[in-house]
SEFIZA-3560 file (N, C-alpha, C; in Angstrom, 3 decimals):
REM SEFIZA-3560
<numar><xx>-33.149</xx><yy>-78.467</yy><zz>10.148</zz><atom>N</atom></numar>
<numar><xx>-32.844</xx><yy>-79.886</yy><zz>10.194</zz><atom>CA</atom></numar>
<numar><xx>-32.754</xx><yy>-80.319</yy><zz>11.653</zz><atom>C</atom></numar>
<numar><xx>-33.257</xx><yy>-81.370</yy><zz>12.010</zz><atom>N</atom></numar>
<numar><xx>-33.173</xx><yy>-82.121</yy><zz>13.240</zz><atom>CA</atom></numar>
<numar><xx>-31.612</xx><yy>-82.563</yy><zz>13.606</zz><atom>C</atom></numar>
<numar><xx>-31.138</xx><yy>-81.964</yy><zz>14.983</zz><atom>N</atom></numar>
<numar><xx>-29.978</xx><yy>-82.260</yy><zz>15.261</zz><atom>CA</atom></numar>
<numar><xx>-30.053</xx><yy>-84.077</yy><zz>14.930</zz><atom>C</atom></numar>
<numar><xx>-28.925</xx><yy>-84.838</yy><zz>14.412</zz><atom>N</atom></numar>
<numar><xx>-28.731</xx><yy>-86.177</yy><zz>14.114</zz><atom>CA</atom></numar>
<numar><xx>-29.171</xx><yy>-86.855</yy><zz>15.858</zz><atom>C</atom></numar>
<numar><xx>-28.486</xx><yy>-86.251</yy><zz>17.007</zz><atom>N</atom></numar>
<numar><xx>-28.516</xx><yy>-87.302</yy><zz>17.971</zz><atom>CA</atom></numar>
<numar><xx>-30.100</xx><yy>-86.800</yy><zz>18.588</zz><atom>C</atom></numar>
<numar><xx>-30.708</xx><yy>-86.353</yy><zz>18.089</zz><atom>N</atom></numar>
<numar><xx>-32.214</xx><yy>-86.010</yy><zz>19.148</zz><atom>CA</atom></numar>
<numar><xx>-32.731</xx><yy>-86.931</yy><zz>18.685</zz><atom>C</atom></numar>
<numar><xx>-33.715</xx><yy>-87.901</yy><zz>19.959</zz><atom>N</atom></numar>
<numar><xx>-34.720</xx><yy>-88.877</yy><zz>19.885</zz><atom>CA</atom></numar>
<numar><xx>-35.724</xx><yy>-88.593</yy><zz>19.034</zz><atom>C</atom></numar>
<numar><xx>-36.165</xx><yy>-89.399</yy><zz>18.857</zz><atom>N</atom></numar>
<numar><xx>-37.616</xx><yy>-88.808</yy><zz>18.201</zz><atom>CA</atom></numar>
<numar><xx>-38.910</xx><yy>-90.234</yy><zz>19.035</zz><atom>C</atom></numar>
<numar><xx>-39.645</xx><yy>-89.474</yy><zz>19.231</zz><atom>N</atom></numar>
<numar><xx>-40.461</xx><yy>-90.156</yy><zz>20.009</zz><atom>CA</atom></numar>
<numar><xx>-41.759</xx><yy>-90.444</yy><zz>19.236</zz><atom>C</atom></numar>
<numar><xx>-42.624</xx><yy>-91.290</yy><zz>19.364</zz><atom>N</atom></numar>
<numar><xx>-44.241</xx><yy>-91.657</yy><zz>18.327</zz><atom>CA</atom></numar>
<numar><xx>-44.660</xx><yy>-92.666</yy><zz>19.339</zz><atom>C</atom></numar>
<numar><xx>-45.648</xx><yy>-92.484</yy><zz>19.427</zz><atom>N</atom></numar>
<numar><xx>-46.989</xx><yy>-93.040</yy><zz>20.583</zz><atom>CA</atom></numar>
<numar><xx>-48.072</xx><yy>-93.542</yy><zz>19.944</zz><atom>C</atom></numar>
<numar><xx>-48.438</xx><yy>-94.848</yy><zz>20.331</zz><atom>N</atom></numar>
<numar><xx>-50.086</xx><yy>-94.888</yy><zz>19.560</zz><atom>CA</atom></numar>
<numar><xx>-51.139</xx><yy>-94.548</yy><zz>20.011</zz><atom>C</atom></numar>
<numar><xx>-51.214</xx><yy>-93.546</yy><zz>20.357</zz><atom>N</atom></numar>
<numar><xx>-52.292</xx><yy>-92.867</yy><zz>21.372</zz><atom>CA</atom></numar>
<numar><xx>-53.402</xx><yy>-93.643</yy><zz>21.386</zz><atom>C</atom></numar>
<numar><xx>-54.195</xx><yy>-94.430</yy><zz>20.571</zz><atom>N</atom></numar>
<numar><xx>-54.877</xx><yy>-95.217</yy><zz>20.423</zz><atom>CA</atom></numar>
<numar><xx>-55.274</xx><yy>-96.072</yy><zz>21.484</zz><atom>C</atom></numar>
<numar><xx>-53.660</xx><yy>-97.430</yy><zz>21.469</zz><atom>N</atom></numar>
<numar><xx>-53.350</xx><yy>-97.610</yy><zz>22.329</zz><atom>CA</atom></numar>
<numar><xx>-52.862</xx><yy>-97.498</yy><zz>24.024</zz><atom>C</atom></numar>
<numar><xx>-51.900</xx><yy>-96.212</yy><zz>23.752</zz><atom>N</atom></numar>
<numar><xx>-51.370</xx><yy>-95.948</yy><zz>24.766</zz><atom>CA</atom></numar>
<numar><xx>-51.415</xx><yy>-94.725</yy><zz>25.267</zz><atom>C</atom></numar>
<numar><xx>-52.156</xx><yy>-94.501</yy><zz>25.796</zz><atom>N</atom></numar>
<numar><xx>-52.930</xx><yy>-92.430</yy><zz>26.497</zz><atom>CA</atom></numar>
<numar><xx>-51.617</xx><yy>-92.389</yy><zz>27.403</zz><atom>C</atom></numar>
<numar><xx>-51.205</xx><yy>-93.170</yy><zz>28.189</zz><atom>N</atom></numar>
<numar><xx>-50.230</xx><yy>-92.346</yy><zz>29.200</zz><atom>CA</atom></numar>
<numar><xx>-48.694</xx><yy>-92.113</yy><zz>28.236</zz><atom>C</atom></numar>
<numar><xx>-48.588</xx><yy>-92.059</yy><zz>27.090</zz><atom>N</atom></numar>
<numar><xx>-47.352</xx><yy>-92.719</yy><zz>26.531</zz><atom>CA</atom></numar>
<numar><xx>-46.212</xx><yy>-93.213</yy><zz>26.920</zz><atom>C</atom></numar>
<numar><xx>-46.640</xx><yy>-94.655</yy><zz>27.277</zz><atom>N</atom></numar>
<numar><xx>-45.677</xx><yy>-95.524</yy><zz>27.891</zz><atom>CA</atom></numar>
<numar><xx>-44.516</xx><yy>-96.014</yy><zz>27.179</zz><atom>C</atom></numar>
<numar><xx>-44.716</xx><yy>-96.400</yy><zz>25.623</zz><atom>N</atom></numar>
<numar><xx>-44.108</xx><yy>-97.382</yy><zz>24.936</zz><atom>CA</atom></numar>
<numar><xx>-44.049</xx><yy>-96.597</yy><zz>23.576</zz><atom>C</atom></numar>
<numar><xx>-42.384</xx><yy>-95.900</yy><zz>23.260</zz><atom>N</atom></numar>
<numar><xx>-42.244</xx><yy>-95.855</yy><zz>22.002</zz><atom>CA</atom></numar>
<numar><xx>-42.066</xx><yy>-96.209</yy><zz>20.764</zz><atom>C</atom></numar>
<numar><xx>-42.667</xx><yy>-95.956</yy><zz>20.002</zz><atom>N</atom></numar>
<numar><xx>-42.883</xx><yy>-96.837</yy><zz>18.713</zz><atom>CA</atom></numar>
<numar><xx>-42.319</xx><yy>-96.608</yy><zz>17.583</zz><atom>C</atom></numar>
<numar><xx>-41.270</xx><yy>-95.874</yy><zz>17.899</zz><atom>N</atom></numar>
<numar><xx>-40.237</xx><yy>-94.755</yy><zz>16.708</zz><atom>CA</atom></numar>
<numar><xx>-40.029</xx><yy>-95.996</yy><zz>16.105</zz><atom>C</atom></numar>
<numar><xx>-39.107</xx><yy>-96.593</yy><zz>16.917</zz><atom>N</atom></numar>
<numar><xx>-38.232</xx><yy>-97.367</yy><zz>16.171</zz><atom>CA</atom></numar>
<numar><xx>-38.786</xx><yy>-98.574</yy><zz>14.998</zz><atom>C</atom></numar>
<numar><xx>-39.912</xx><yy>-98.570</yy><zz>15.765</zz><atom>N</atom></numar>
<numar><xx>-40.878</xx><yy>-100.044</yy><zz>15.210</zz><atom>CA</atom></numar>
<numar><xx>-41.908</xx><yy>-99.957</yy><zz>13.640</zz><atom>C</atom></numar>
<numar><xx>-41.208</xx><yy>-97.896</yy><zz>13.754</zz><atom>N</atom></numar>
<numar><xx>-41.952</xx><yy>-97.479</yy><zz>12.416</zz><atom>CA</atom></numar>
<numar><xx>-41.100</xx><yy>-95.935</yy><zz>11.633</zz><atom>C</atom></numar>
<numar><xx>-39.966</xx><yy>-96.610</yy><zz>11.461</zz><atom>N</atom></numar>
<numar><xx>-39.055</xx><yy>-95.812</yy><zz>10.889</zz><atom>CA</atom></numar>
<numar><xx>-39.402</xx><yy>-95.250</yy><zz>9.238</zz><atom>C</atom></numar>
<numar><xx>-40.540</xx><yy>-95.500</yy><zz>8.562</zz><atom>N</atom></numar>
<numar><xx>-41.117</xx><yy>-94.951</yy><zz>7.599</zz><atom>CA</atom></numar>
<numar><xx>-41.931</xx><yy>-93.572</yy><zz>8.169</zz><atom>C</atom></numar>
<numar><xx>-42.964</xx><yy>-93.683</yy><zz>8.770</zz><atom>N</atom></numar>
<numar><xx>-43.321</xx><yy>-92.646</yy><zz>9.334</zz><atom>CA</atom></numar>
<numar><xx>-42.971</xx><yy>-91.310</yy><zz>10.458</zz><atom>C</atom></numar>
<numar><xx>-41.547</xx><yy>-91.904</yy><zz>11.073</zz><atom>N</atom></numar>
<numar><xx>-41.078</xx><yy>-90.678</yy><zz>11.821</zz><atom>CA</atom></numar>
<numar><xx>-39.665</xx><yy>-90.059</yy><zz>10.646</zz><atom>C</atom></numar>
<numar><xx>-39.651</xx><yy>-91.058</yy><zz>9.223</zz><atom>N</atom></numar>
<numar><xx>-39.132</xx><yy>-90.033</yy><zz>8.246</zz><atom>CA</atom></numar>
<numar><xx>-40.037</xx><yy>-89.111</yy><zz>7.673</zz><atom>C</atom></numar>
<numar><xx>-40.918</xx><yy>-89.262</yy><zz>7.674</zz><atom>N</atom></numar>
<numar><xx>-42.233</xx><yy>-88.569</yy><zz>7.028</zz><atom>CA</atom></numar>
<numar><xx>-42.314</xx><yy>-87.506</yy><zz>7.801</zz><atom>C</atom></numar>
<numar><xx>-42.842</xx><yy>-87.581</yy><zz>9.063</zz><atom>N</atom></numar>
<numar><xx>-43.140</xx><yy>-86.930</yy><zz>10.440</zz><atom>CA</atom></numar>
<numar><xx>-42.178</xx><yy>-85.939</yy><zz>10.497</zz><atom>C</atom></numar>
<numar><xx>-40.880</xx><yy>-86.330</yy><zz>10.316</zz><atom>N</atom></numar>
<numar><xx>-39.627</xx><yy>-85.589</yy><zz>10.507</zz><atom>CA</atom></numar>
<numar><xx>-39.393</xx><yy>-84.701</yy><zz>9.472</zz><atom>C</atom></numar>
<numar><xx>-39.737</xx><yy>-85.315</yy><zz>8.137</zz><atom>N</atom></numar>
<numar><xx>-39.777</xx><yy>-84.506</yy><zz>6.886</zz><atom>CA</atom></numar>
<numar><xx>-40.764</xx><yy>-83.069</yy><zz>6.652</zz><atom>C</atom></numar>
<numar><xx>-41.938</xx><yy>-83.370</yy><zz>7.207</zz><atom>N</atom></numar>
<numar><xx>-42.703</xx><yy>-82.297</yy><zz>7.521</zz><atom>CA</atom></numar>
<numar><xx>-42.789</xx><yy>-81.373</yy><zz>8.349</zz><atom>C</atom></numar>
<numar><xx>-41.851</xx><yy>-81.544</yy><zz>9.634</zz><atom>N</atom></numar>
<numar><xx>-41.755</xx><yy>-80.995</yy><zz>10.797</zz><atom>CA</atom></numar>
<numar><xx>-40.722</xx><yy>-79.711</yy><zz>10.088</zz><atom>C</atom></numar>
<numar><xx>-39.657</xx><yy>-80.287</yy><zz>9.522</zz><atom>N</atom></numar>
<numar><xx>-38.624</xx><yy>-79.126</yy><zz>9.308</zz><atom>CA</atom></numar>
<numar><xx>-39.175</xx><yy>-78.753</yy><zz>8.197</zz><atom>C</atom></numar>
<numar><xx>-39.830</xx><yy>-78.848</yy><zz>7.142</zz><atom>N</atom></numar>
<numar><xx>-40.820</xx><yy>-78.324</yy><zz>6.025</zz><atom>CA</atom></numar>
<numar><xx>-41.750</xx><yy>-76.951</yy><zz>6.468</zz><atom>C</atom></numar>
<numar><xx>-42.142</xx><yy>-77.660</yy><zz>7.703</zz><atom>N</atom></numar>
<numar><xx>-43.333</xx><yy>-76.391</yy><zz>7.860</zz><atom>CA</atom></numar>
<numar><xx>-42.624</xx><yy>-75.776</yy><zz>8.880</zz><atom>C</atom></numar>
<numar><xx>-41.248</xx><yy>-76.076</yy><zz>9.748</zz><atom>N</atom></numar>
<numar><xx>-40.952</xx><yy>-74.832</yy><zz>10.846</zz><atom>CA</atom></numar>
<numar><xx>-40.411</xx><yy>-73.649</yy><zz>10.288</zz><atom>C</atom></numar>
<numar><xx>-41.515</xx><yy>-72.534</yy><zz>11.279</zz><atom>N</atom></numar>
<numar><xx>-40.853</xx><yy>-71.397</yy><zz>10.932</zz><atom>CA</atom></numar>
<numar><xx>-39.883</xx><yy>-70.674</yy><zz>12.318</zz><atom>C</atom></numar>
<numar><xx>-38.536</xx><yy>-70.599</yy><zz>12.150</zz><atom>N</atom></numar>
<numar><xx>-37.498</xx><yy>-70.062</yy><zz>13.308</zz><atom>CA</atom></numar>
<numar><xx>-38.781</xx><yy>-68.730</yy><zz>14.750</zz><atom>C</atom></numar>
<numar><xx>-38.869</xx><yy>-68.691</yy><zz>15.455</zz><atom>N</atom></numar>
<numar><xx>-39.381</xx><yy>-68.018</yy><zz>16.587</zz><atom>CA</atom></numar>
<numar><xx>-38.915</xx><yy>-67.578</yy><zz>17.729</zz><atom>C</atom></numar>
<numar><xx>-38.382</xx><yy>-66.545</yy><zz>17.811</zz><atom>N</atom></numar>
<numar><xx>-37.808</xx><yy>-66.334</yy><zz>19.198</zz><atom>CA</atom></numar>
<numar><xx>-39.085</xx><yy>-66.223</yy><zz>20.413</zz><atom>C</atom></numar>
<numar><xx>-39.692</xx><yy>-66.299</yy><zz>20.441</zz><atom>N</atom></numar>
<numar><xx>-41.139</xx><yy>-66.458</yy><zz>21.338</zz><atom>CA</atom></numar>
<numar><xx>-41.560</xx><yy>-67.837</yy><zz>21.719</zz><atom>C</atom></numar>
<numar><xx>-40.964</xx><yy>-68.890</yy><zz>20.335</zz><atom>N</atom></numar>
<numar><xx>-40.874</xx><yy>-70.315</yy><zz>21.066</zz><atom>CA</atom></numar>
<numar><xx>-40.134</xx><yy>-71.080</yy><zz>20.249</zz><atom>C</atom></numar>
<numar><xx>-38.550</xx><yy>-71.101</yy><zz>20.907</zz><atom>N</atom></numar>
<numar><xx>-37.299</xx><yy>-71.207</yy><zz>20.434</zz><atom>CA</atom></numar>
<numar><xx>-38.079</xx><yy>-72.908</yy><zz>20.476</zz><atom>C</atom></numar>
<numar><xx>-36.899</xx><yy>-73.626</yy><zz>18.832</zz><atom>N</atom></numar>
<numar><xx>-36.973</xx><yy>-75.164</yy><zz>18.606</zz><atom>CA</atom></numar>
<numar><xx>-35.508</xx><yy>-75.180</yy><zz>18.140</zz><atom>C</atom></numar>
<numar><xx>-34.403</xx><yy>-75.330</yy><zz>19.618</zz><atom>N</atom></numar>
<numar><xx>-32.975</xx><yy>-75.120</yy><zz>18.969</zz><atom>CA</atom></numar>
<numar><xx>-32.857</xx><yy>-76.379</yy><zz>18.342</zz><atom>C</atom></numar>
<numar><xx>-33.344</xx><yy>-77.354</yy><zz>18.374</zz><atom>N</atom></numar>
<numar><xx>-32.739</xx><yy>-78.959</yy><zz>17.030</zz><atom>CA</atom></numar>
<numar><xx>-33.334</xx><yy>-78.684</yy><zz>15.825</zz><atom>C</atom></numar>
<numar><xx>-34.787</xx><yy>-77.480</yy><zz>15.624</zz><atom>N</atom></numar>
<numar><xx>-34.740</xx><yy>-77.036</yy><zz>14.317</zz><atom>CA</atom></numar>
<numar><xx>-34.437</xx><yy>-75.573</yy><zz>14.071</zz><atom>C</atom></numar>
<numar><xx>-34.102</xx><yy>-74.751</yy><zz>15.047</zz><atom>N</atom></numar>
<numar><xx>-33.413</xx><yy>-73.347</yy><zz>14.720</zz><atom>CA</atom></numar>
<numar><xx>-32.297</xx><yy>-73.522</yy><zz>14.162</zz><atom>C</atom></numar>
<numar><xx>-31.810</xx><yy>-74.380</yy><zz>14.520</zz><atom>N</atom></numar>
<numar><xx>-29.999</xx><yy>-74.131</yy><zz>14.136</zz><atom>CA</atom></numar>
<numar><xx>-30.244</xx><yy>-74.872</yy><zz>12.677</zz><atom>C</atom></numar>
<numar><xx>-30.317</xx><yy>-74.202</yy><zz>11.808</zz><atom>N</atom></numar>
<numar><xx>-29.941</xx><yy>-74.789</yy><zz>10.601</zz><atom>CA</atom></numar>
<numar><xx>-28.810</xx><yy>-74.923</yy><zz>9.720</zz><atom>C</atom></numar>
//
């Protein structure tokens, strides 16, 4: 699970290549989605620690 206070960041790369301007907020359906799948498919790694999804 995603620690509660970590940002979550989304870019429209489309738009914006340098990612200037986050768009989390402006699309809170898809960084539940995004977020939903992220801890779905992580698997724990000590070779490339993700402590806001290690710590479960």
């Amino acid at each position: 699970m995603l620690k509660p206070n970590l940002a979550v960041e989304l870019y429209n790369l489309r738009d914006d290549l340098a990612e200037t301007t986050n768009v989390a907020d402006k699309n809170p359906e898809l960084v539940a989605k995004l977020t939903a799948l992220l801890r779905e498919q992580h698997t724990a790694s000590p070779e490339f620690p993700l402590p806001a999804l290690d710590a479960r």
